[in-house]
Phi, psi and omega in degrees: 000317184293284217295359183278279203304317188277342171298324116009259190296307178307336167298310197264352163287299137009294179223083211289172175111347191268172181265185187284340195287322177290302199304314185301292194299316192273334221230355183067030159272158176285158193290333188286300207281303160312290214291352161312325195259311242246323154310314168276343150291354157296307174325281180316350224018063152262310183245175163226108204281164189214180182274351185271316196121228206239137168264200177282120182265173185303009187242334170218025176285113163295168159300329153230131169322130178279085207283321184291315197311287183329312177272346163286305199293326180311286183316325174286295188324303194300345177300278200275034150295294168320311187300290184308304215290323189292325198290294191098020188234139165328123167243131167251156184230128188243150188226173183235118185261161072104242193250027189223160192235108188280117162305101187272337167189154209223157195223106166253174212214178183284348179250134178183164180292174184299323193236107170284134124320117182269188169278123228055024228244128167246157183234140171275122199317274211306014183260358204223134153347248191313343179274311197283330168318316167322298195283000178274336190259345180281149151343123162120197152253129180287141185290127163121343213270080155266341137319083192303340175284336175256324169321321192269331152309288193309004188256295202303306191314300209295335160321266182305321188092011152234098198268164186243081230244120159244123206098310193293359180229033195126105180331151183062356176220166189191187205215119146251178201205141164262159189249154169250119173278166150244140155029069185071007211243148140323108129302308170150180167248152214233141173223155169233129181307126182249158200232332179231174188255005165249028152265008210270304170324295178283314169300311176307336192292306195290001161269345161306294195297332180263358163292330196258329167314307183303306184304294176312315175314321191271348163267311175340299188339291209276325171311315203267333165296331192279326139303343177292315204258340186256002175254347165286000000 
């Protein structure tokens, strides 16, 4: 029930404006369990219908709108939208806190682990897919590699750009993940739930390819405010 609502707010914190049929379509729920969830969240004031549809309600509308915050989280929705319709599998966009990695969002699909990681759910980056491409890709000595056995994972990850996590949430099923660089910087990672070890080829590419897609969109992003901001 929690993780429909936050699958919910995240969609429309992404894109304000949607009907329940878009929210349905974005969130892999049935059309019935929104408009079902998305009355009582009205209720609550977490959303708000408008004649365009439903926003953000008066429980998380800022005063002013972040418009790049907005448009980044537009550009991750739209990501890992594609990814779960190629894949068919639950995808997350994972960020890096301190020596932890916070699931910030999640799409689920018909393939996904036993036990999921929701949105906020934190892990410690070196036990997880997507937490060790983060530390393979930061600059530096990375947290945790004082471990010559994971130094030598994190060397090998940042060679391919994949890591492969098997086991850690349940025999037989695991998760790969790509890191999204932005212009030299750590974004974060994008990971999808494997269900067999001979999905790893294929599913791993197309999770390659939308991290560095995703990595492009969000330096556009940033070229163009940063033009914006020297012409003003």
């Amino acid at each position: 029930m929690l993780q429909r609502v936050a699958d919910i707010l995240s969609a429309v914190e992404a894109e304000s404006g949607l009907s329940v049929r878009d929210l349905a379509e974005r969130t892999g729920l049935h059309r019935s369990t929104v408009s079902r969830l998305s009355t009582g969240m009205v209720n609550h004031l977490m959303l708000a219908r408008t004649a365009a549809g439903l926003k953000l309600g008066p429980r998380f509308r800022r005063t002013e709108p972040d418009r790049p915050d907005t448009v980044t989280r537009r550009l991750v929705f739209e990501t890992l939208q594609d990814l779960r319709d190629v894949t068919g599998r639950t995808v997350r966009l994972a960020r890096l806190r301190d020596r932890s990695i916070v699931y910030t969002d999640v799409l689920r699909g018909p393939v996904d682990l036993p036990r999921p990681p929701t949105i906020g759910t934190a892990l410690t980056a070196r036990s997880t897919a997507a937490g060790k491409v983060i530390l393979a890709h930061i600059p530096g000595p990375a947290t945790g590699t004082e471990d010559p056995t994971l130094r030598d994972e994190l060397c090998e990850i940042r060679t391919s750009g994949l890591a492969v996590e098997w086991g850690a949430a349940a025999a037989g099923s695991g998760c790969v993940a790509a890191c999204v660089i932005v212009d030299d910087a750590v974004f974060g990672a994008i990971s999808v739930a494997l269900a067999d070890v001979e999905d790893v080829d294929r599913v791993g590419l197309a999770v390659r390819t939308a991290a560095r897609g995703l990595a492009r969109r969000l330096a556009t992003v940033t070229a163009s405010r940063e033009r914006s901001e020297a012409s003003s």
